[in-house]
C-alpha positions as CSV (number, residue, x, y, z in Angstrom):
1,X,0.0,0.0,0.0
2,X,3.0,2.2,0.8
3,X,4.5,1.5,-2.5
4,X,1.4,2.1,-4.3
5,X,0.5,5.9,-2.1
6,X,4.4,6.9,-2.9
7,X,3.5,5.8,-6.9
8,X,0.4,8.3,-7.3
9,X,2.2,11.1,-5.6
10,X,5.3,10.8,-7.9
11,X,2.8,10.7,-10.7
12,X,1.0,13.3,-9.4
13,X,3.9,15.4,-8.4
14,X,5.2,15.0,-12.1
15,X,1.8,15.8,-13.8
16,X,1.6,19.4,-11.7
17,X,5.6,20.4,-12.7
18,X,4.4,19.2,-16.4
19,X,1.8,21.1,-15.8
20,X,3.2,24.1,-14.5
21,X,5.7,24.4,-17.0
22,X,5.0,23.7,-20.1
23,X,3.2,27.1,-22.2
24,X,0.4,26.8,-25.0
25,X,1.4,27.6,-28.6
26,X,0.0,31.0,-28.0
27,X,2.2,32.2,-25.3
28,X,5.4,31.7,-27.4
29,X,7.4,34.8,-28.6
30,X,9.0,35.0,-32.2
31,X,12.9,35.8,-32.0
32,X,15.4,36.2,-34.9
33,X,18.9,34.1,-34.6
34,X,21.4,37.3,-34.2
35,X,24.5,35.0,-34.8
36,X,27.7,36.5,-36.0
37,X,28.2,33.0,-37.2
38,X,26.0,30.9,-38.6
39,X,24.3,28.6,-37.1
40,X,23.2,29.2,-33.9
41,X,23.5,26.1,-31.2
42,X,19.9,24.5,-29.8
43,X,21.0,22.6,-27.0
44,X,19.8,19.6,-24.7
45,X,19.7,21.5,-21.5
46,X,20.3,25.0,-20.1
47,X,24.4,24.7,-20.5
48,X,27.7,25.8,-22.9
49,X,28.4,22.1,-22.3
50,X,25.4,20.5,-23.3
51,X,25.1,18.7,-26.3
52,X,24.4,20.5,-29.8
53,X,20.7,18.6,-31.0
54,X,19.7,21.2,-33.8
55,X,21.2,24.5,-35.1
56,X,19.1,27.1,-36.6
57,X,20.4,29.7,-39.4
58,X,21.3,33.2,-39.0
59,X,18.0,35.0,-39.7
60,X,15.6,32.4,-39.3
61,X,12.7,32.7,-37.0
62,X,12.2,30.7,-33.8
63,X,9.3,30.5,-31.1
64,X,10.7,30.8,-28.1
65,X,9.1,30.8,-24.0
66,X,10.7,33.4,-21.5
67,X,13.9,33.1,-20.6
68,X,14.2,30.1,-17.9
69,X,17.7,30.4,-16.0
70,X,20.2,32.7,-15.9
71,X,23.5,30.2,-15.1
72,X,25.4,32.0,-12.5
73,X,28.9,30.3,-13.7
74,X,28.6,31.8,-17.1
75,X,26.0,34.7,-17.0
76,X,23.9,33.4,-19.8
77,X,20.3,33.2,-19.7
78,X,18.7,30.7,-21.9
79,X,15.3,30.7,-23.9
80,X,13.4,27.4,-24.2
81,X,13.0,27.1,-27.9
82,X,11.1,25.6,-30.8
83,X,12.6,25.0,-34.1
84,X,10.1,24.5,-37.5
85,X,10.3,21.3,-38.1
86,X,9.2,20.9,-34.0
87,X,12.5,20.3,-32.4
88,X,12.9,22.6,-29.0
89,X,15.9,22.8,-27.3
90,X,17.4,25.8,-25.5
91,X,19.4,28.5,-26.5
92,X,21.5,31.3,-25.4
93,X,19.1,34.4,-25.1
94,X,22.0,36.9,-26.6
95,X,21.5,35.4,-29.7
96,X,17.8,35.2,-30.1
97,X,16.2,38.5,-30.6
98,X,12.6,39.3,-30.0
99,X,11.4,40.2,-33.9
100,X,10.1,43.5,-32.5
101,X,13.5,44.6,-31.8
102,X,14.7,44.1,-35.3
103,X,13.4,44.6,-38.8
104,X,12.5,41.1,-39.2
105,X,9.2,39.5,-40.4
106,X,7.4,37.0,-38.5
107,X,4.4,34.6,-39.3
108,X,2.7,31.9,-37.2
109,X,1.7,28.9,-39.7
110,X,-1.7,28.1,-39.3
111,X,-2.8,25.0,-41.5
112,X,-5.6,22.3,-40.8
113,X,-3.1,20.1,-41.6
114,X,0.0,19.4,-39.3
115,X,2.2,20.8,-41.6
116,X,2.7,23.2,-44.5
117,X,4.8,22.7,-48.0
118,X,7.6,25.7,-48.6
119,X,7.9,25.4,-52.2
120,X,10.8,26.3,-54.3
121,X,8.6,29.0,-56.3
122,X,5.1,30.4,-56.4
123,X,2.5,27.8,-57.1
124,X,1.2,24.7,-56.0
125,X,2.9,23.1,-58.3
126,X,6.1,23.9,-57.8
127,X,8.5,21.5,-56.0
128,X,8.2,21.3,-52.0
129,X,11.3,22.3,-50.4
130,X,10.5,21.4,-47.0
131,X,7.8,21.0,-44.5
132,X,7.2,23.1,-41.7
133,X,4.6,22.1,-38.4
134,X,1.3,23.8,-37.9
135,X,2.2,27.0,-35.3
136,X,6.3,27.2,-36.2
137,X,7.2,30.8,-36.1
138,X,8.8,31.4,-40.0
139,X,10.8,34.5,-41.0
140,X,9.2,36.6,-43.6
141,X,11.7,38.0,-46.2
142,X,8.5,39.5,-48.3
143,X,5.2,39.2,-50.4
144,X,5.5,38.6,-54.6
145,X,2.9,37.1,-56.8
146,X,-0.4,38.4,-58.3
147,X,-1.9,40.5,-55.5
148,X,0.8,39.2,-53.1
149,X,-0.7,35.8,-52.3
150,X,2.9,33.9,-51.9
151,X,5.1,34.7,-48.7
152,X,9.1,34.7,-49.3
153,X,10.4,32.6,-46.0
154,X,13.1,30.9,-44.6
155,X,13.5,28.3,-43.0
156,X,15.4,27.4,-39.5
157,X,18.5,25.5,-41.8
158,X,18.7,28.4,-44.2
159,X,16.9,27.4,-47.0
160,X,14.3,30.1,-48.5
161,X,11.1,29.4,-50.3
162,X,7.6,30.0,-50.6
163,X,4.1,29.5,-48.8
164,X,0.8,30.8,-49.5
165,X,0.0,33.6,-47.4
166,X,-3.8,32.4,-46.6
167,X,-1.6,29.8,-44.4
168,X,0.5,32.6,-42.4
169,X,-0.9,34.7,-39.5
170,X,1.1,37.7,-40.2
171,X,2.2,39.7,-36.7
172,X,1.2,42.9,-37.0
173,X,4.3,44.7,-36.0
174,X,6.0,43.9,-38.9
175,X,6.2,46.4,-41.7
176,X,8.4,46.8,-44.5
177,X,7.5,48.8,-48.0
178,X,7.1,45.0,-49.1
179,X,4.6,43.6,-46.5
């Protein structure tokens, strides 16, 4: 019986941190990588040592969640983030930039699908480049096409290509003489 009690409030105790910590789509920021170098390190934990699982390209757009720790040791504060393809790791804040702060373009996909074709050109016909997951944060280079229906992006590894803009919540702070 002891066992058992000391089970449920482990369980329990690890369903309110999950709880607790873990933020809805909604409440995720869009940062630019800032890198001098490209790319930018996503680590496994909040550490220099950590291990590298993902890198994302200068320029691209992350979602990240408020910064988590600041580590003492090294003064670096850390953002828990989410790469496009779904991937989240953590990275070091002084190279992710809120996209308010710079002149960068950010879009939150929204498909009724779970993920969206980047094409190589404008069309659905063109060849699909990559995929990205239903609320990724893209960067937004600019519109082109008829009546600027197809968003220039790119993508967390570099790559740039296209998506229909009636699949891109566009955040309104984000104006260029393109957009």
């Amino acid at each position: 019986m002891k066992s058992l009690i000391k089970g449920l409030s482990t369980s329990l105790l690890l369903v309110t941190v999950s709880l607790t910590t873990v933020q809805a789509e909604e409440d995720t920021y869009c940062g630019i990588v800032t890198t001098e170098k490209t790319p930018l390190s996503i680590r496994a934990s909040m550490s220099q040592d950590a291990k590298v699982i993902a890198t994302a390209s200068k320029g691209s757009a992350l979602a990240f969640e408020v910064v988590y720790h600041v580590n003492s040791e090294a003064q670096t504060s850390w953002y828990k983030v989410i790469l496009d393809d779904g991937k989240t790791g953590y990275a070091s804040k002084q190279f992710v930039t809120n996209h308010i702060d710079v002149e960068a373009g950010c879009g939150l996909v929204e498909t009724k699908d779970t993920t969206l074709n980047v094409r190589e050109g404008m069309g659905k016909d063109t060849k699909v480049i990559g995929k990205v997951r239903k609320g990724a944060k893209l960067r937004l280079l600019d519109k082109e096409g008829e009546e600027g229906e197809w968003l220039r992006v790119q993508l967390n590894n570099g790559k740039m290509g296209y998506v229909h803009k009636d699949f891109i919540h566009i955040y309104p702070n984000y104006e260029t003489s393109d957009m």
